[in-house]
C-alpha positions as CSV (number, residue, x, y, z in Angstrom):
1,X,-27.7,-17.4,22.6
2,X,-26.8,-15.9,19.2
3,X,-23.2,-14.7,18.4
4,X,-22.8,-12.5,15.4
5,X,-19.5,-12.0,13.9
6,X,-18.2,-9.7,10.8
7,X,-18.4,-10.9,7.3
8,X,-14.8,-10.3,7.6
9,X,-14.7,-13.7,9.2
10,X,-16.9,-15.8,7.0
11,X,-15.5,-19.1,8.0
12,X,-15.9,-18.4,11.8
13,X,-19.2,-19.7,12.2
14,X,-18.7,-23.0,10.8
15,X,-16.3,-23.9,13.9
16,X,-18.1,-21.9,16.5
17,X,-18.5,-24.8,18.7
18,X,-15.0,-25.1,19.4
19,X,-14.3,-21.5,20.0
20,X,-14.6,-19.9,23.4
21,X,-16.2,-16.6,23.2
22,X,-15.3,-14.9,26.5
23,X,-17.4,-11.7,27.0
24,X,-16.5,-10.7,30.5
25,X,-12.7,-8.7,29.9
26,X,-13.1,-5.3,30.1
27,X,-11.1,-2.2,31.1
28,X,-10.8,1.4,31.9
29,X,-8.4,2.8,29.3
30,X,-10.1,4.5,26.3
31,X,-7.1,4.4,24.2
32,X,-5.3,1.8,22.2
33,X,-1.6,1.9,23.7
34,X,-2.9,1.7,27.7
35,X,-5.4,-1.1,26.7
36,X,-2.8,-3.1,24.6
37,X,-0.4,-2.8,28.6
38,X,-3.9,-3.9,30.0
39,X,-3.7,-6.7,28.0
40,X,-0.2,-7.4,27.7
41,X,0.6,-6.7,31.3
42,X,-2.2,-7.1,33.3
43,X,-2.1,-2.8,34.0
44,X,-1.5,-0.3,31.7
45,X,2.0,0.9,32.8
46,X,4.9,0.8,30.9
47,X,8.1,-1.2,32.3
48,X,5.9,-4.6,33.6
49,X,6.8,-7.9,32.2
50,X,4.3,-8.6,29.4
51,X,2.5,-12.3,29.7
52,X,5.0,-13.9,27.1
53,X,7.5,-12.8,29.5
54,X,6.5,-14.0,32.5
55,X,5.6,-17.5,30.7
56,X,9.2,-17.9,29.5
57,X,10.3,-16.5,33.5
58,X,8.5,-19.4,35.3
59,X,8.7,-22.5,32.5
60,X,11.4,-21.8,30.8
61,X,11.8,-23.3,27.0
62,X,11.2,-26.5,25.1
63,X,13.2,-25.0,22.0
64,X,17.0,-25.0,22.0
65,X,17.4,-23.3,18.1
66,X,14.6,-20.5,18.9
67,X,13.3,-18.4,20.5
68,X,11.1,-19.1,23.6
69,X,8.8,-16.0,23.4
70,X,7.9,-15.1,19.1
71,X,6.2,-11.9,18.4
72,X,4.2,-12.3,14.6
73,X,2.9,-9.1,13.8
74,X,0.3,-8.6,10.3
75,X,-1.4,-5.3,9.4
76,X,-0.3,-1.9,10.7
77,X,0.6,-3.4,14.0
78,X,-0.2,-2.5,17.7
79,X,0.1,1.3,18.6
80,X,2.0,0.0,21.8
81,X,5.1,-1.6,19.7
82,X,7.6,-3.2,21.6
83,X,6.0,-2.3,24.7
84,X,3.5,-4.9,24.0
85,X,6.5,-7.9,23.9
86,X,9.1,-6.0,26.7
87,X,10.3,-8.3,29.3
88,X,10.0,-5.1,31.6
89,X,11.7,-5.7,35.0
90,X,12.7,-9.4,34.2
91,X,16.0,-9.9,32.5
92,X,16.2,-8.7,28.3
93,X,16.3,-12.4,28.0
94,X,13.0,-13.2,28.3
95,X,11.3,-10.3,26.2
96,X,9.8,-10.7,22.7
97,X,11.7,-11.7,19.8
98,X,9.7,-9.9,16.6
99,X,9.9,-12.3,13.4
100,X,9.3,-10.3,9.9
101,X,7.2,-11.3,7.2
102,X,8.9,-11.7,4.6
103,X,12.9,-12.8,3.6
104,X,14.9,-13.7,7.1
105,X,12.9,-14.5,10.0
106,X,15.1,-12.0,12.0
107,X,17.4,-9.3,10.3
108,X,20.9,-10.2,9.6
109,X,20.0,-14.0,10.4
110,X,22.0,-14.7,7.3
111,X,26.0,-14.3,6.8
112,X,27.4,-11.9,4.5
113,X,28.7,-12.8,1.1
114,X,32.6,-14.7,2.3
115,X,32.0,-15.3,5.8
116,X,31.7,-18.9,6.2
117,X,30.1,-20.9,9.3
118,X,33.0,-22.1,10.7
119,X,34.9,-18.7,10.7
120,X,31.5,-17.6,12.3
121,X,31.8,-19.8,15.1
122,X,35.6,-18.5,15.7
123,X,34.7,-15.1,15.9
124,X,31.6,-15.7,18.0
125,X,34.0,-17.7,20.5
126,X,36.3,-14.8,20.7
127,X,33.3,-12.4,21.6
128,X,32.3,-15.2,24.0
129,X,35.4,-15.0,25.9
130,X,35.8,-11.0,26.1
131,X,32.1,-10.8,27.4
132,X,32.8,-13.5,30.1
133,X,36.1,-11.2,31.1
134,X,33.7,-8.2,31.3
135,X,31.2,-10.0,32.8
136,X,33.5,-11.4,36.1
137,X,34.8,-8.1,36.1
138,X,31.6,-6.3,36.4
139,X,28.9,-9.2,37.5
140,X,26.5,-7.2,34.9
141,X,23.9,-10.1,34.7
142,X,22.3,-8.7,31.0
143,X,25.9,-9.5,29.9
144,X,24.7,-12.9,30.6
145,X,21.9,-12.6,28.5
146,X,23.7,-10.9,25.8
147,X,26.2,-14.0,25.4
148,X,22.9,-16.3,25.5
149,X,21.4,-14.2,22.5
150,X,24.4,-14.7,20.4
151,X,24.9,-18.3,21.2
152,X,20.6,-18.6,20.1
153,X,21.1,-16.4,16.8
154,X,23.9,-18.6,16.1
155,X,21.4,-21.8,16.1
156,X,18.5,-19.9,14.7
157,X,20.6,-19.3,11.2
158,X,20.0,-23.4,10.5
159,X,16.2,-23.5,12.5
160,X,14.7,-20.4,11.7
161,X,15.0,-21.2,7.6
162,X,13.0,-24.6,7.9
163,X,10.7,-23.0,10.0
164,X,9.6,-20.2,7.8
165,X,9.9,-22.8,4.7
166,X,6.3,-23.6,4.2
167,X,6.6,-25.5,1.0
168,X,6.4,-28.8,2.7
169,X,2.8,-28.0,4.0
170,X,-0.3,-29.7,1.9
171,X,-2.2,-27.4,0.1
172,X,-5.2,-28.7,1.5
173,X,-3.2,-26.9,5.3
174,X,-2.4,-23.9,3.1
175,X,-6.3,-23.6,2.5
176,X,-7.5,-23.9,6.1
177,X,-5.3,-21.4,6.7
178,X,-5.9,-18.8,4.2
179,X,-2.4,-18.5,3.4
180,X,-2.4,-16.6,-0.4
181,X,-6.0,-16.6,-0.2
182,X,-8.0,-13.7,-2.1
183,X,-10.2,-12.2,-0.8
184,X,-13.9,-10.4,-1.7
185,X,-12.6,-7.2,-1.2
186,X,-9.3,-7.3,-3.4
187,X,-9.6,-4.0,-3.6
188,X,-8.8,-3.2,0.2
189,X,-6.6,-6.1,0.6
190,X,-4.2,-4.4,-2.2
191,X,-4.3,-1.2,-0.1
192,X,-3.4,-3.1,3.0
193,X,-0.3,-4.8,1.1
194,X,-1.4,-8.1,1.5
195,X,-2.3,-7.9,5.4
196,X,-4.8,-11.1,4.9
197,X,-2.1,-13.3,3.2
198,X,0.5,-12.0,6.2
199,X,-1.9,-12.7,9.0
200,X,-2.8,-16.1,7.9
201,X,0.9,-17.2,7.5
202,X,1.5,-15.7,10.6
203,X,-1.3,-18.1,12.2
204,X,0.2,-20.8,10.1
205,X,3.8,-19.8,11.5
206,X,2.4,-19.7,15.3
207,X,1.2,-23.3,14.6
208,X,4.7,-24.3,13.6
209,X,6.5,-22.2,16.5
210,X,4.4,-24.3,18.8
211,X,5.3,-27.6,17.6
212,X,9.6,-26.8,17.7
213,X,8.8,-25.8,21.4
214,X,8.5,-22.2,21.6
């Protein structure tokens, strides 16, 4: 059987045989936000857990100092947005944490000029303790999640940094990846702003999630 794939792809074809090509998904929606549900949720409805979240639901975590469910995003990005990562009926701990391409992993990952780590950790205590007040007072469960979230961004300021570092990757693993690669049609990648480049890291990065557990 012959596959044919874009010249977009050029490097496709030499590991074909360990790809599977699966030819049988379709779907009813003839637009791109209901068919990115479809495949995010299983239907195209808004407010259902996407797969990510539901993943993260029923096994949990192997990472302590990230997040469990990672959204990379390259190119113009899904018409869908964060409907594509929502955790939907589940609890707002288990939805999609987007990671930017360039500079911090997550906005505002790094302290302000002055505020040191250990004053940090004070003022992040004294939040803890206000939210657990609220939280007996109310049983609100997402305060729950809220007080998890700061506890994780807390971790993440000393993970997410080595993470993102890649300078301790071979160039030969740069290469297979395509990370600063150029391309045959310079011309379009410039208008793209360098979408190749971000969508190979972004593979690279998903490599490296995987291996810290997320």
């Amino acid at each position: 059987m012959w596959i044919e794939y874009s010249d977009l792809i050029p490097e496709i074809a030499s590991c074909i045989d360990d790809i599977v090509l699966i030819r049988t998904v379709h779907g009813e929606q003839f637009i791109h936000h209901p068919g990115q549900l479809l495949l995010s949720c299983g239907k195209a409805e808004l407010g259902r857990p996407t797969i990510g979240s539901w993943l993260v639901y029923g096994l949990g975590s192997e990472s302590g100092n990230l997040p469990a469910y990672v959204v990379l995003k390259a190119g113009r990005g899904a018409s869908g947005g964060s409907a594509n990562w929502s955790s939907g009926f589940l609890a707002s701990t288990y939805q999609g944490v987007p990671f930017r391409n360039q500079g911090d992993a997550v906005l505002y990952l790094s302290n302000p000029s002055g505020v040191s780590r250990a004053n940090q950790r004070r003022a992040l205590d004294t939040i803890r303790r206000l939210n657990g007040f609220r939280q007996e007072k109310t049983g609100d469960p997402e305060i729950g999640s809220q007080i998890g979230q700061f506890e994780l961004a807390f971790r993440m300021q000393v993970a997410a940094p080595e993470l993102t570092d890649l300078s301790g990757e071979t160039q030969a693993t740069l290469d297979a990846y395509g990370v600063g690669r150029v391309t045959a049609r310079r011309i379009a990648e410039m208008q793209l702003g360098g979408t190749y480049h971000r969508f190979s890291t972004s593979c690279l990065l998903a490599r490296r999630l995987v291996e810290r557990g997320v």
